[in-house]
N, C-alpha and C positions, 0 to 999 in steps of 0.2 A: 521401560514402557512396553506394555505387552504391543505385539502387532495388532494391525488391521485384519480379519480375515476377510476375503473376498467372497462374493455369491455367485462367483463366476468360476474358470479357470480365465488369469489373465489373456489366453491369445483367442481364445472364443470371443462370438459376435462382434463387435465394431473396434476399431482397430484404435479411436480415440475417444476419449470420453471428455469433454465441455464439462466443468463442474458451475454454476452459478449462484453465491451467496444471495438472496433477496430479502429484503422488509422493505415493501413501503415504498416504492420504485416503479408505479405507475410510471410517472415521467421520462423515465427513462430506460425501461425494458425490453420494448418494443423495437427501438431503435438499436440497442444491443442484439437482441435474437437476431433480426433481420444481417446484422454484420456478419454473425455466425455461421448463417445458414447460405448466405452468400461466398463463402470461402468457396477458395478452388483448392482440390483436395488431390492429393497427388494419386495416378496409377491404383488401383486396388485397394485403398483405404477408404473406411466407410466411416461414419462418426455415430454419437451419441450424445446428444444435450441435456444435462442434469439441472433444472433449475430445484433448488429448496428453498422454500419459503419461510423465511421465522412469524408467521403468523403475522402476517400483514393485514393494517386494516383499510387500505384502500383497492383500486382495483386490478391491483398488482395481477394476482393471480386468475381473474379474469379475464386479463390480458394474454396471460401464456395459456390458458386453455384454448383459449379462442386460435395464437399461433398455432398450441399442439393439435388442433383439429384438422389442419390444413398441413401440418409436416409430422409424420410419424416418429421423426428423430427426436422431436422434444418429449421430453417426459418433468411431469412437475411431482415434486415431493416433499414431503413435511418435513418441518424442522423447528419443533416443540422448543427450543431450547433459544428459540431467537439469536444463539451468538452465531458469529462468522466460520469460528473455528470448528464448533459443532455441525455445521451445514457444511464445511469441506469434510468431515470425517464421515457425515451420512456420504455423500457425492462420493468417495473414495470404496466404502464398503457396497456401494450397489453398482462401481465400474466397471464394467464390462469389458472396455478399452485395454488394450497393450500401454495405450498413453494415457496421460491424463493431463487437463490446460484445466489455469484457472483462468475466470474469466468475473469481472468485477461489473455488476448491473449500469455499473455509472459511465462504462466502457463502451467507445464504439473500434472492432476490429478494422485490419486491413483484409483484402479479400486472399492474400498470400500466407495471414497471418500462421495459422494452424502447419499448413505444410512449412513453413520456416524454422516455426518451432520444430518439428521433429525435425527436419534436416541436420537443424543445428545439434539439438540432442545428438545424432547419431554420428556425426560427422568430428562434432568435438568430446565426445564420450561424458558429457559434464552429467551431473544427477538434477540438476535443475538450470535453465534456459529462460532470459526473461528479455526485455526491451525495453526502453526506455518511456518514462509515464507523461506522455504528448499533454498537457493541461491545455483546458479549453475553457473558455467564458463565452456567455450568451450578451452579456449587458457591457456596462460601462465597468461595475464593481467587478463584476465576474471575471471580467477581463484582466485586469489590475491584480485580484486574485492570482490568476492563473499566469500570468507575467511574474510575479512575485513569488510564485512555489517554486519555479524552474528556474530561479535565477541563484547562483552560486551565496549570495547574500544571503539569501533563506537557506537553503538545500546545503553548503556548504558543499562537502566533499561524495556527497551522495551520489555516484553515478549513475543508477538508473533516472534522474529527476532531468538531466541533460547531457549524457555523452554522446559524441561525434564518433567514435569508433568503438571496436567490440575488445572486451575486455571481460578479465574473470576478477569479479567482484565481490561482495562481501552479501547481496542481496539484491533484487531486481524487483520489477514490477510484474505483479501476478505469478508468471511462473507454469513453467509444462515440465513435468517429470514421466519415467517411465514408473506406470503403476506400480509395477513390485517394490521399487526405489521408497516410494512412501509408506508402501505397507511394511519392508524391513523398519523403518522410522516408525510406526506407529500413527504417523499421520498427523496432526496439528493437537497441541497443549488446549485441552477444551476448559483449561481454570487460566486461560491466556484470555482474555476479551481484546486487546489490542496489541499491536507487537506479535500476533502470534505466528505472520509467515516470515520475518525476521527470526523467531527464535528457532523455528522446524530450519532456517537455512543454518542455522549456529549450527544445530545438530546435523543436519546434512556434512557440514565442513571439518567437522567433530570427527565422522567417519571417513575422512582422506573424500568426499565428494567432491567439486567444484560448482561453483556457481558462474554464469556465464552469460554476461550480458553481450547483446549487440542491436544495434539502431535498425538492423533490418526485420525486427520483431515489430511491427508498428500499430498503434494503436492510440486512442485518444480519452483521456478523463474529464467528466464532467465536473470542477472544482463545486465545495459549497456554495450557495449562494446568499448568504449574507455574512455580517463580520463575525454577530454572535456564534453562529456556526463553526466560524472558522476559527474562533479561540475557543470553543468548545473540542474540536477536532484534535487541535494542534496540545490542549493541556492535557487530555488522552495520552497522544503520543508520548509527553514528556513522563509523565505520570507510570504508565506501564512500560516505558525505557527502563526505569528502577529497577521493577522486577527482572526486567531481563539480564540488567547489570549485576545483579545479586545474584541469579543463576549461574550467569555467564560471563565473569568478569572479562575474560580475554575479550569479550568479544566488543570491548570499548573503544569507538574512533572518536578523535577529537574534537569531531562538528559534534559529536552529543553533551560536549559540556560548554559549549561556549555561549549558549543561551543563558543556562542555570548561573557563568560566571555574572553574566549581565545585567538578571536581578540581582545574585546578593551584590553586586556592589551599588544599584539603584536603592537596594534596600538600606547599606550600609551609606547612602549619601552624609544623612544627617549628621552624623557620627562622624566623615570624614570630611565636613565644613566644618563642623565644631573645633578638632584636631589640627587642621590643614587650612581653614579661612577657605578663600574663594576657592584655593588650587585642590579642595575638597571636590568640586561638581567639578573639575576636568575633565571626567570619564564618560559626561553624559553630552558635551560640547564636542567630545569627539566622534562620540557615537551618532548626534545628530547629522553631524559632516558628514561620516560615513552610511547613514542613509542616505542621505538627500543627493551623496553620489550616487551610490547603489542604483538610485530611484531614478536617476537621470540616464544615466549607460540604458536602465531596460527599458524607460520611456522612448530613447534612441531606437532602442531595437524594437519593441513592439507597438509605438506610437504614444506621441505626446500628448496625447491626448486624456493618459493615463496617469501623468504626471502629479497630479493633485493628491491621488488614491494612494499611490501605493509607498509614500513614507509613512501612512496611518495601515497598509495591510501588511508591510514590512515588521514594526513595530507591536501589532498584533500577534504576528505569528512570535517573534522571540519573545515577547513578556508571559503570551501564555505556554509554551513547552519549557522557558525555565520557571516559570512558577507552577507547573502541572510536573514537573521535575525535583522539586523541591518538597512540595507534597507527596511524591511517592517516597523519596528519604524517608521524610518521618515515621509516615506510615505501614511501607512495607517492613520494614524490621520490627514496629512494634507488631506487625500483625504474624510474622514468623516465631516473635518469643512470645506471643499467647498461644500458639499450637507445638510449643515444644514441652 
């Protein structure tokens, strides 16, 4: 993958550059910038805020003109191509920054945020630095949502989604690298729609780099807010998991297939009452026990109030990443032996 060239030289103008994917993020942009521009920024470093817009049709970008009007650090820029991955590679070739943070619209930072990131960069020599993704709900459903992504039951063995201490891990939330670190990479897979900073960190660790989470990166995510959404979200994931697995097979942990085992054996029920009589559906009697645990320890922890919601947003998330998992099977290989 050719590199990135820059329009800068890296150590010229701002010492960090804020990348911001946007579409569509009225709701929630506002409240983003305003975190950003509130950071306490260490001694002598200055920043720069990159927002790119994938052609938004609300008043997303009416929104950051009106902040850029009032702070000269923000600058808004196009991004034709509406995906994620193409708006970090615009945000990449016009950084200016020594550093570079991403920074996800749905995000509200800590005001230490920024300067922790680079500390940690510097301090632990890693090629990318992230923190753990704080989920947050507004409502009752959102709520339950966002109990249910961060609970080991969903998230499985993902540490950025809940660790308590800092560790080097296989991928993190958002992420701050030192610019050149990405331009040698080439910057994010722009034929990646999802998965794409998951596979730039494969390749990161490809080249002897480390990945480097810790809890003192802080920051909060605004989950979906309804279910269709979030099985939409979540079949994505499973879905472009595939291709990544086919690129990258090493880079397979075991929480990525234990959804996918869970439909086919749901799928496989009938076929294994027919075979097996009732001791056929045993697998779905125990998976309901192990929700309706699951469901009860994070209604303990985040209120019972939550109780109701989340054996149906638990259940949501696994049926759609192993059947959006299952789907990219079929499809990604068929779609590799038509371009060979």
């Amino acid at each position: 993958m050719s590199a990135i060239p820059s329009q800068s030289p890296p150590h010229a103008g701002p010492t960090v550059t804020v990348v911001i994917p946007m579409r569509n993020e009225a709701g929630c942009i506002a409240a983003c910038l305003a975190s950003i521009l509130a950071n306490e920024l260490p001694a002598d470093t200055t920043m720069e805020v990159l927002v790119l817009d994938g052609e938004s049709t609300d008043d997303s970008p009416a929104i950051v003109s009106r902040v850029a009007e009032r702070d000269g650090r923000i600058r808004l820029l196009p991004n034709p191509e509406r995906l994620q991955a193409a708006a970090f590679n615009l945000g990449l070739a016009a950084a200016r920054g020594q550093y570079l943070v991403r920074m996800d619209a749905h995000s509200v930072c800590a005001t230490d945020y920024i300067a922790e990131c680079l500390r940690l960069l510097e301090s632990t020599g890693a090629g990318n630095v992230g923190g753990v993704q704080r989920a947050e709900g507004t409502s009752w459903l959102t709520g339950a949502i966002a109990a249910a992504v961060s609970s080991r039951f969903a998230a499985g063995d993902a540490r950025y989604r809940n660790a308590t201490t800092a560790t080097v891990t296989d991928t993190v939330y958002l992420g701050a690298w030192r610019t050149a670190t990405l331009r040698e990479l080439g910057g994010m897979r722009t034929d990646w729609a999802v998965n794409e900073d998951y596979e730039l960190n494969v390749r990161l660790r490809a080249t002897g780099g480390t990945v480097y989470l810790s809890p003192t990166i802080r920051s909060t995510y605004r989950v979906r807010s309804s279910v269709p959404m979030l099985a939409r979200q979540y079949a994505r994931y499973g879905f472009w998991k595939v291709r990544t697995l086919l690129e990258h097979p090493a880079s397979l942990r075991w929480r990525q297939l234990v959804a996918p085992a869970f439909v086919l054996s749901v799928l496989l029920t009938p076929w294994l009452i027919a075979w097996l009589g009732a001791l056929g559906g045993a697998h779905l009697v125990l998976y309901l026990l192990a929700n309706l645990t699951a469901s009860t320890i994070v209604a303990r922890r985040d209120g019972m109030a939550l109780l109701p919601l989340l054996p149906v947003v638990f259940a949501v998330i696994h049926l759609a990443w192993g059947l959006g998992f299952w789907g990219g099977v079929i499809y990604w290989p068929l779609r590799q032996g038509r371009s060979t």
